[in-house]
C-alpha positions in Angstrom: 5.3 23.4 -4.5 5.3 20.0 -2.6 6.7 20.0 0.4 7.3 18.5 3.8 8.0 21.6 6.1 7.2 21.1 9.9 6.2 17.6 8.9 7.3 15.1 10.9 9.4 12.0 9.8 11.4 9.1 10.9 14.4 8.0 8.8 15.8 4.4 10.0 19.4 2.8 9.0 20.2 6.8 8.8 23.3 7.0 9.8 25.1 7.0 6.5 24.9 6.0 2.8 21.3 6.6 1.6 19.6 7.3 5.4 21.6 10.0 5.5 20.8 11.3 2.4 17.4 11.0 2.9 17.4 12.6 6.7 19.8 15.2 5.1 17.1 16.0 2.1 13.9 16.3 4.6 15.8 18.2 6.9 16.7 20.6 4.1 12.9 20.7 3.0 12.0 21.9 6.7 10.8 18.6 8.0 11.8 17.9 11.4 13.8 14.5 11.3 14.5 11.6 13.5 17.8 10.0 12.5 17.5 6.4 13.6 20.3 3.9 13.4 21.6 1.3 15.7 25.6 2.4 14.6 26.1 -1.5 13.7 28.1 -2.8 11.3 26.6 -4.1 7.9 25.6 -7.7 9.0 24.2 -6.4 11.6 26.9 -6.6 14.9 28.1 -3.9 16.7 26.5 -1.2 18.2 27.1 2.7 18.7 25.5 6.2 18.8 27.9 8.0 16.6 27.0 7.2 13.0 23.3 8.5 14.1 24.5 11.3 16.3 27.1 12.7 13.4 24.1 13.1 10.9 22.4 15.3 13.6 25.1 17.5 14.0 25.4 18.1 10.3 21.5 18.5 10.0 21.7 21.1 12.9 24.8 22.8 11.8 22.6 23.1 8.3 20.0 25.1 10.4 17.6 22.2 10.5 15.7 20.2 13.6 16.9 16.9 13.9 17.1 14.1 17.0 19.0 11.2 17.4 17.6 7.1 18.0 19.4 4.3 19.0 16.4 1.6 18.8 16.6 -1.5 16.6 13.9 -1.6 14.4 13.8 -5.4 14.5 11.9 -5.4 17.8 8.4 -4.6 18.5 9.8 -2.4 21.8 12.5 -0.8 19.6 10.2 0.3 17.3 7.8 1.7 19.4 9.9 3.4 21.2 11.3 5.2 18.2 7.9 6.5 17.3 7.9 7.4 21.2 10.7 9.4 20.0 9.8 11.4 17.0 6.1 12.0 19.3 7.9 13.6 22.6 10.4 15.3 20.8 8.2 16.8 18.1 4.6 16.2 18.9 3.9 14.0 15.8 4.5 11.6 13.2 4.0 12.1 9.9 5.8 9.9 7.5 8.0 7.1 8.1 11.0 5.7 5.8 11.7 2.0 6.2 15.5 2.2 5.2 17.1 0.1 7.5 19.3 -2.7 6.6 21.9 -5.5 7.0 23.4 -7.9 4.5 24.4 -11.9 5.4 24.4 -12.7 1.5 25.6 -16.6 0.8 24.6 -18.7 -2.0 20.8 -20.6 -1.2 22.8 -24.0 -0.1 25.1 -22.4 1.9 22.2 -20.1 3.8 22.2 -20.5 7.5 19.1 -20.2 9.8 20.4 -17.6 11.5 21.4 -15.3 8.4 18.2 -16.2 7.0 16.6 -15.7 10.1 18.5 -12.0 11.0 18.0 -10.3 7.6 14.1 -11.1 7.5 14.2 -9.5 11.7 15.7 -6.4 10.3 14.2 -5.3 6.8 11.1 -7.1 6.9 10.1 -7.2 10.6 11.9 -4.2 10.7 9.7 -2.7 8.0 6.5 -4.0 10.0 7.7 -2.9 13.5 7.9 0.4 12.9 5.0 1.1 10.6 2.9 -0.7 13.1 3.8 1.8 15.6 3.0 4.8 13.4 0.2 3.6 11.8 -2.2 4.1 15.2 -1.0 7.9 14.9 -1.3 8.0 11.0 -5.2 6.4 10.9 -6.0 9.4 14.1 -4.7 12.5 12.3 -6.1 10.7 8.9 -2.6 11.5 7.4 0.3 9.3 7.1 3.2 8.6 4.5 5.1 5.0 4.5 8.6 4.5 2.2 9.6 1.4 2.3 13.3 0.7 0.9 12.8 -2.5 -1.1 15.5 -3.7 -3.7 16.5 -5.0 -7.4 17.1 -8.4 -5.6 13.9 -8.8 -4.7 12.2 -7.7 -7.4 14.4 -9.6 -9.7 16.5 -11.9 -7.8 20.2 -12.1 -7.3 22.5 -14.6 -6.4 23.3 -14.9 -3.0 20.6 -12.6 -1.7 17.7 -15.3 -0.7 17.3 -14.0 2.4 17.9 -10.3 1.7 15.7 -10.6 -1.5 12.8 -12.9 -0.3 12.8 -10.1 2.6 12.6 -7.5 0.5 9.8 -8.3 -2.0 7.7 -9.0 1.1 8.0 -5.4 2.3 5.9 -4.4 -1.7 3.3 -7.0 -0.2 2.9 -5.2 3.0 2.8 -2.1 0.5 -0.1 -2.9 -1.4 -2.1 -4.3 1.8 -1.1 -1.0 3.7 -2.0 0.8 0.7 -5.3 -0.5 0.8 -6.4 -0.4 4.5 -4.5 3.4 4.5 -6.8 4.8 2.2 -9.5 5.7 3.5 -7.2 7.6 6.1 -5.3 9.3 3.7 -2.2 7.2 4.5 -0.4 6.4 1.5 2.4 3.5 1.2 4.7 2.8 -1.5 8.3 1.5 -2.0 11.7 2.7 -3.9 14.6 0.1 -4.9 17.2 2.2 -4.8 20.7 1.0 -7.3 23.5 3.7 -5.3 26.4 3.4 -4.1 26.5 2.7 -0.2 28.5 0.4 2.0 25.4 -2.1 1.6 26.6 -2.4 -2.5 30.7 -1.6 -2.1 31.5 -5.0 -3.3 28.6 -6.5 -5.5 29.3 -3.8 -8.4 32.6 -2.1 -10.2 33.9 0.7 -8.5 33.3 2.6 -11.9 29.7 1.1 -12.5 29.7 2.7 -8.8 31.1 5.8 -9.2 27.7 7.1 -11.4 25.5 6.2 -8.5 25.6 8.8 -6.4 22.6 8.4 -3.5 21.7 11.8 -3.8 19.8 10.4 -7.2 17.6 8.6 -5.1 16.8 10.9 -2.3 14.2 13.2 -4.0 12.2 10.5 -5.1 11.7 9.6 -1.3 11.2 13.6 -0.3 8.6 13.5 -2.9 7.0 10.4 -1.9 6.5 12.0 1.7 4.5 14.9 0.9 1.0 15.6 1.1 0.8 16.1 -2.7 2.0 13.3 -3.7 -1.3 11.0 -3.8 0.7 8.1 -4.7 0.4 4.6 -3.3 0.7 1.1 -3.7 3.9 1.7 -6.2 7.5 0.7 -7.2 10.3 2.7 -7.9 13.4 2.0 -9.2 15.9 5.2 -8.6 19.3 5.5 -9.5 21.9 7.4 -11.3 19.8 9.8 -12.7 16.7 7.3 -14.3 13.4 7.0 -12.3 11.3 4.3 -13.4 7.8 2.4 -12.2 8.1 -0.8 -12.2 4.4 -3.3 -11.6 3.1 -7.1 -12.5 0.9 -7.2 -15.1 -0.7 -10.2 -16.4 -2.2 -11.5 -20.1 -5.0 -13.0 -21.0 -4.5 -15.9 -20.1 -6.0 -19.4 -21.5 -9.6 -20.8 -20.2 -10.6 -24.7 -19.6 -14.3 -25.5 -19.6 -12.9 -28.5 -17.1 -9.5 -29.2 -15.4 -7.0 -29.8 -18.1 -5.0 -32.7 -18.7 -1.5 -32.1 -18.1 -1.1 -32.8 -22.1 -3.4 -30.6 -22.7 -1.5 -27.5 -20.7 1.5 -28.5 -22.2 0.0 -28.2 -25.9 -1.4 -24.4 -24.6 1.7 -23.7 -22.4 2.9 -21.3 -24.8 -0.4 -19.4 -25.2 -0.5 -19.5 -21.1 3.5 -17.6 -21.1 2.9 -15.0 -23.7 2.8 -11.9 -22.3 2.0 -10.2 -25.4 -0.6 -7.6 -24.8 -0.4 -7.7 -20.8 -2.1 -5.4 -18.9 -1.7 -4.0 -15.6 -2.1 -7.2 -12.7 -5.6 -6.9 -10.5 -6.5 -8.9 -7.7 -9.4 -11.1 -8.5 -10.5 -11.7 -5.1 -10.3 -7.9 -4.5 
């Protein structure tokens, strides 16, 4: 049976909506949780210990081991003082889930620097900060397990979500390099888009398109993720109400010139060059 007893794992942006599922899960599974959220708001303002220090007490009350964090993951020292956490409370770090998040959505032309600037400093600095800090800990004990929380937006796009999307598809690239480099260490890094209804999604969606997204869909697929057994890396995952799906880039076949077209001469191929018809899985040639 896969598991994550006495493993363990830092949950950030767990003080409610999916977090908290996801600390509540591990905690259930016998891993030994630390429950990480700044107790902001959800663009980011604001402060406060009591959305992180509430999911403790129901993890505890539950019979499970879980500590509360206060660090913002969009600094290096908050970061690494998070992992400081998890290490002097518990003694290690196994597995890490990149959850936290804040929303500053505004169509492209309206974007600010500063809500550009803030949502990239949270999910993916955020994502970076605190894997960074593990990762020294993951590569010594040649074990480690990295969740990032990336998103529909990114992977697809969606209006008024530049910032929040571009940040988000950059946390799969870090994936697939982590997953690479983590190998050989038996680290494994891979990434779930999760469609649920939170705080972060209250108003982009139907209340009844809503209501049949519970997050406790998505929180197995994360508990799984995090175990030893699950060999996994360098994937997507799409989780929500119920449907669990991979999602990857694949490419075709693609058209060859003997010497560098004319522009003509890619339009009268263009087609050729679009059709994914008979794609297969993407590689990187340089790899």
């Amino acid at each position: 049976m896969p598991g994550v007893n006495d493993r363990v794992i830092v949950v950030t942006g767990a003080g409610g909506g999916l977090g908290r599922e996801y600390a509540l899960l591990l905690a259930r599974e016998g891993a030994r949780v630390v429950v990480n959220d700044l107790g902001g708001s959800r663009d980011g303002s604001g402060s406060g210990s009591a959305m992180a220090d509430s999911v403790v007490s129901e993890i505890r009350e539950l019979g499970g081991l879980a500590v509360a964090n206060y660090d913002s993951v969009a600094t290096e020292e908050g970061a690494q003082s998070l992992i400081n956490t998890a290490v002097e409370e518990f003694g290690a770090i196994h597995g890490i889930v990149n959850n936290a998040g804040i929303l500053r959505d505004g169509a492209f032309h309206k974007m600010t620097s500063e809500n550009w600037d803030a949502v990239q400093k949270v999910h993916l600095y955020g994502g970076y900060n605190v894997t960074r800090a593990a990762w020294p800990h993951f590569r010594e004990q040649k074990f480690g397990r990295v969740v990032m929380a990336t998103s529909t937006s990114g992977i697809y796009g969606n209006f008024g979500q530049a910032n929040y999307g571009a940040a988000k598809l950059g946390l799969v690239g870090l994936v697939n390099t982590l997953a690479i480099e983590g190998a050989r260490a038996n680290i494994t890094a891979n990434a779930v888009a999760p469609i649920a209804a939170t705080r972060m999604t209250e108003d982009v969606a139907p209340a009844e398109f809503l209501e049949k997204l519970p997050p406790t869909h998505v929180a197995p697929v994360v508990g799984y993720l995090l175990t030893e057994e699950c060999t996994d890396t360098a994937s997507v995952f799409v989780v929500g109400g119920g449907l669990v799906q991979r999602v990857a880039q694949f490419q075709n076949k693609g058209v060859n010139f003997s010497e560098p077209p004319t522009v003509g001469q890619l339009a009268d191929r263009w087609s050729e060059i679009t059709d994914l018809t008979g794609a297969v899985p993407g590689v990187n040639p340089l790899g």
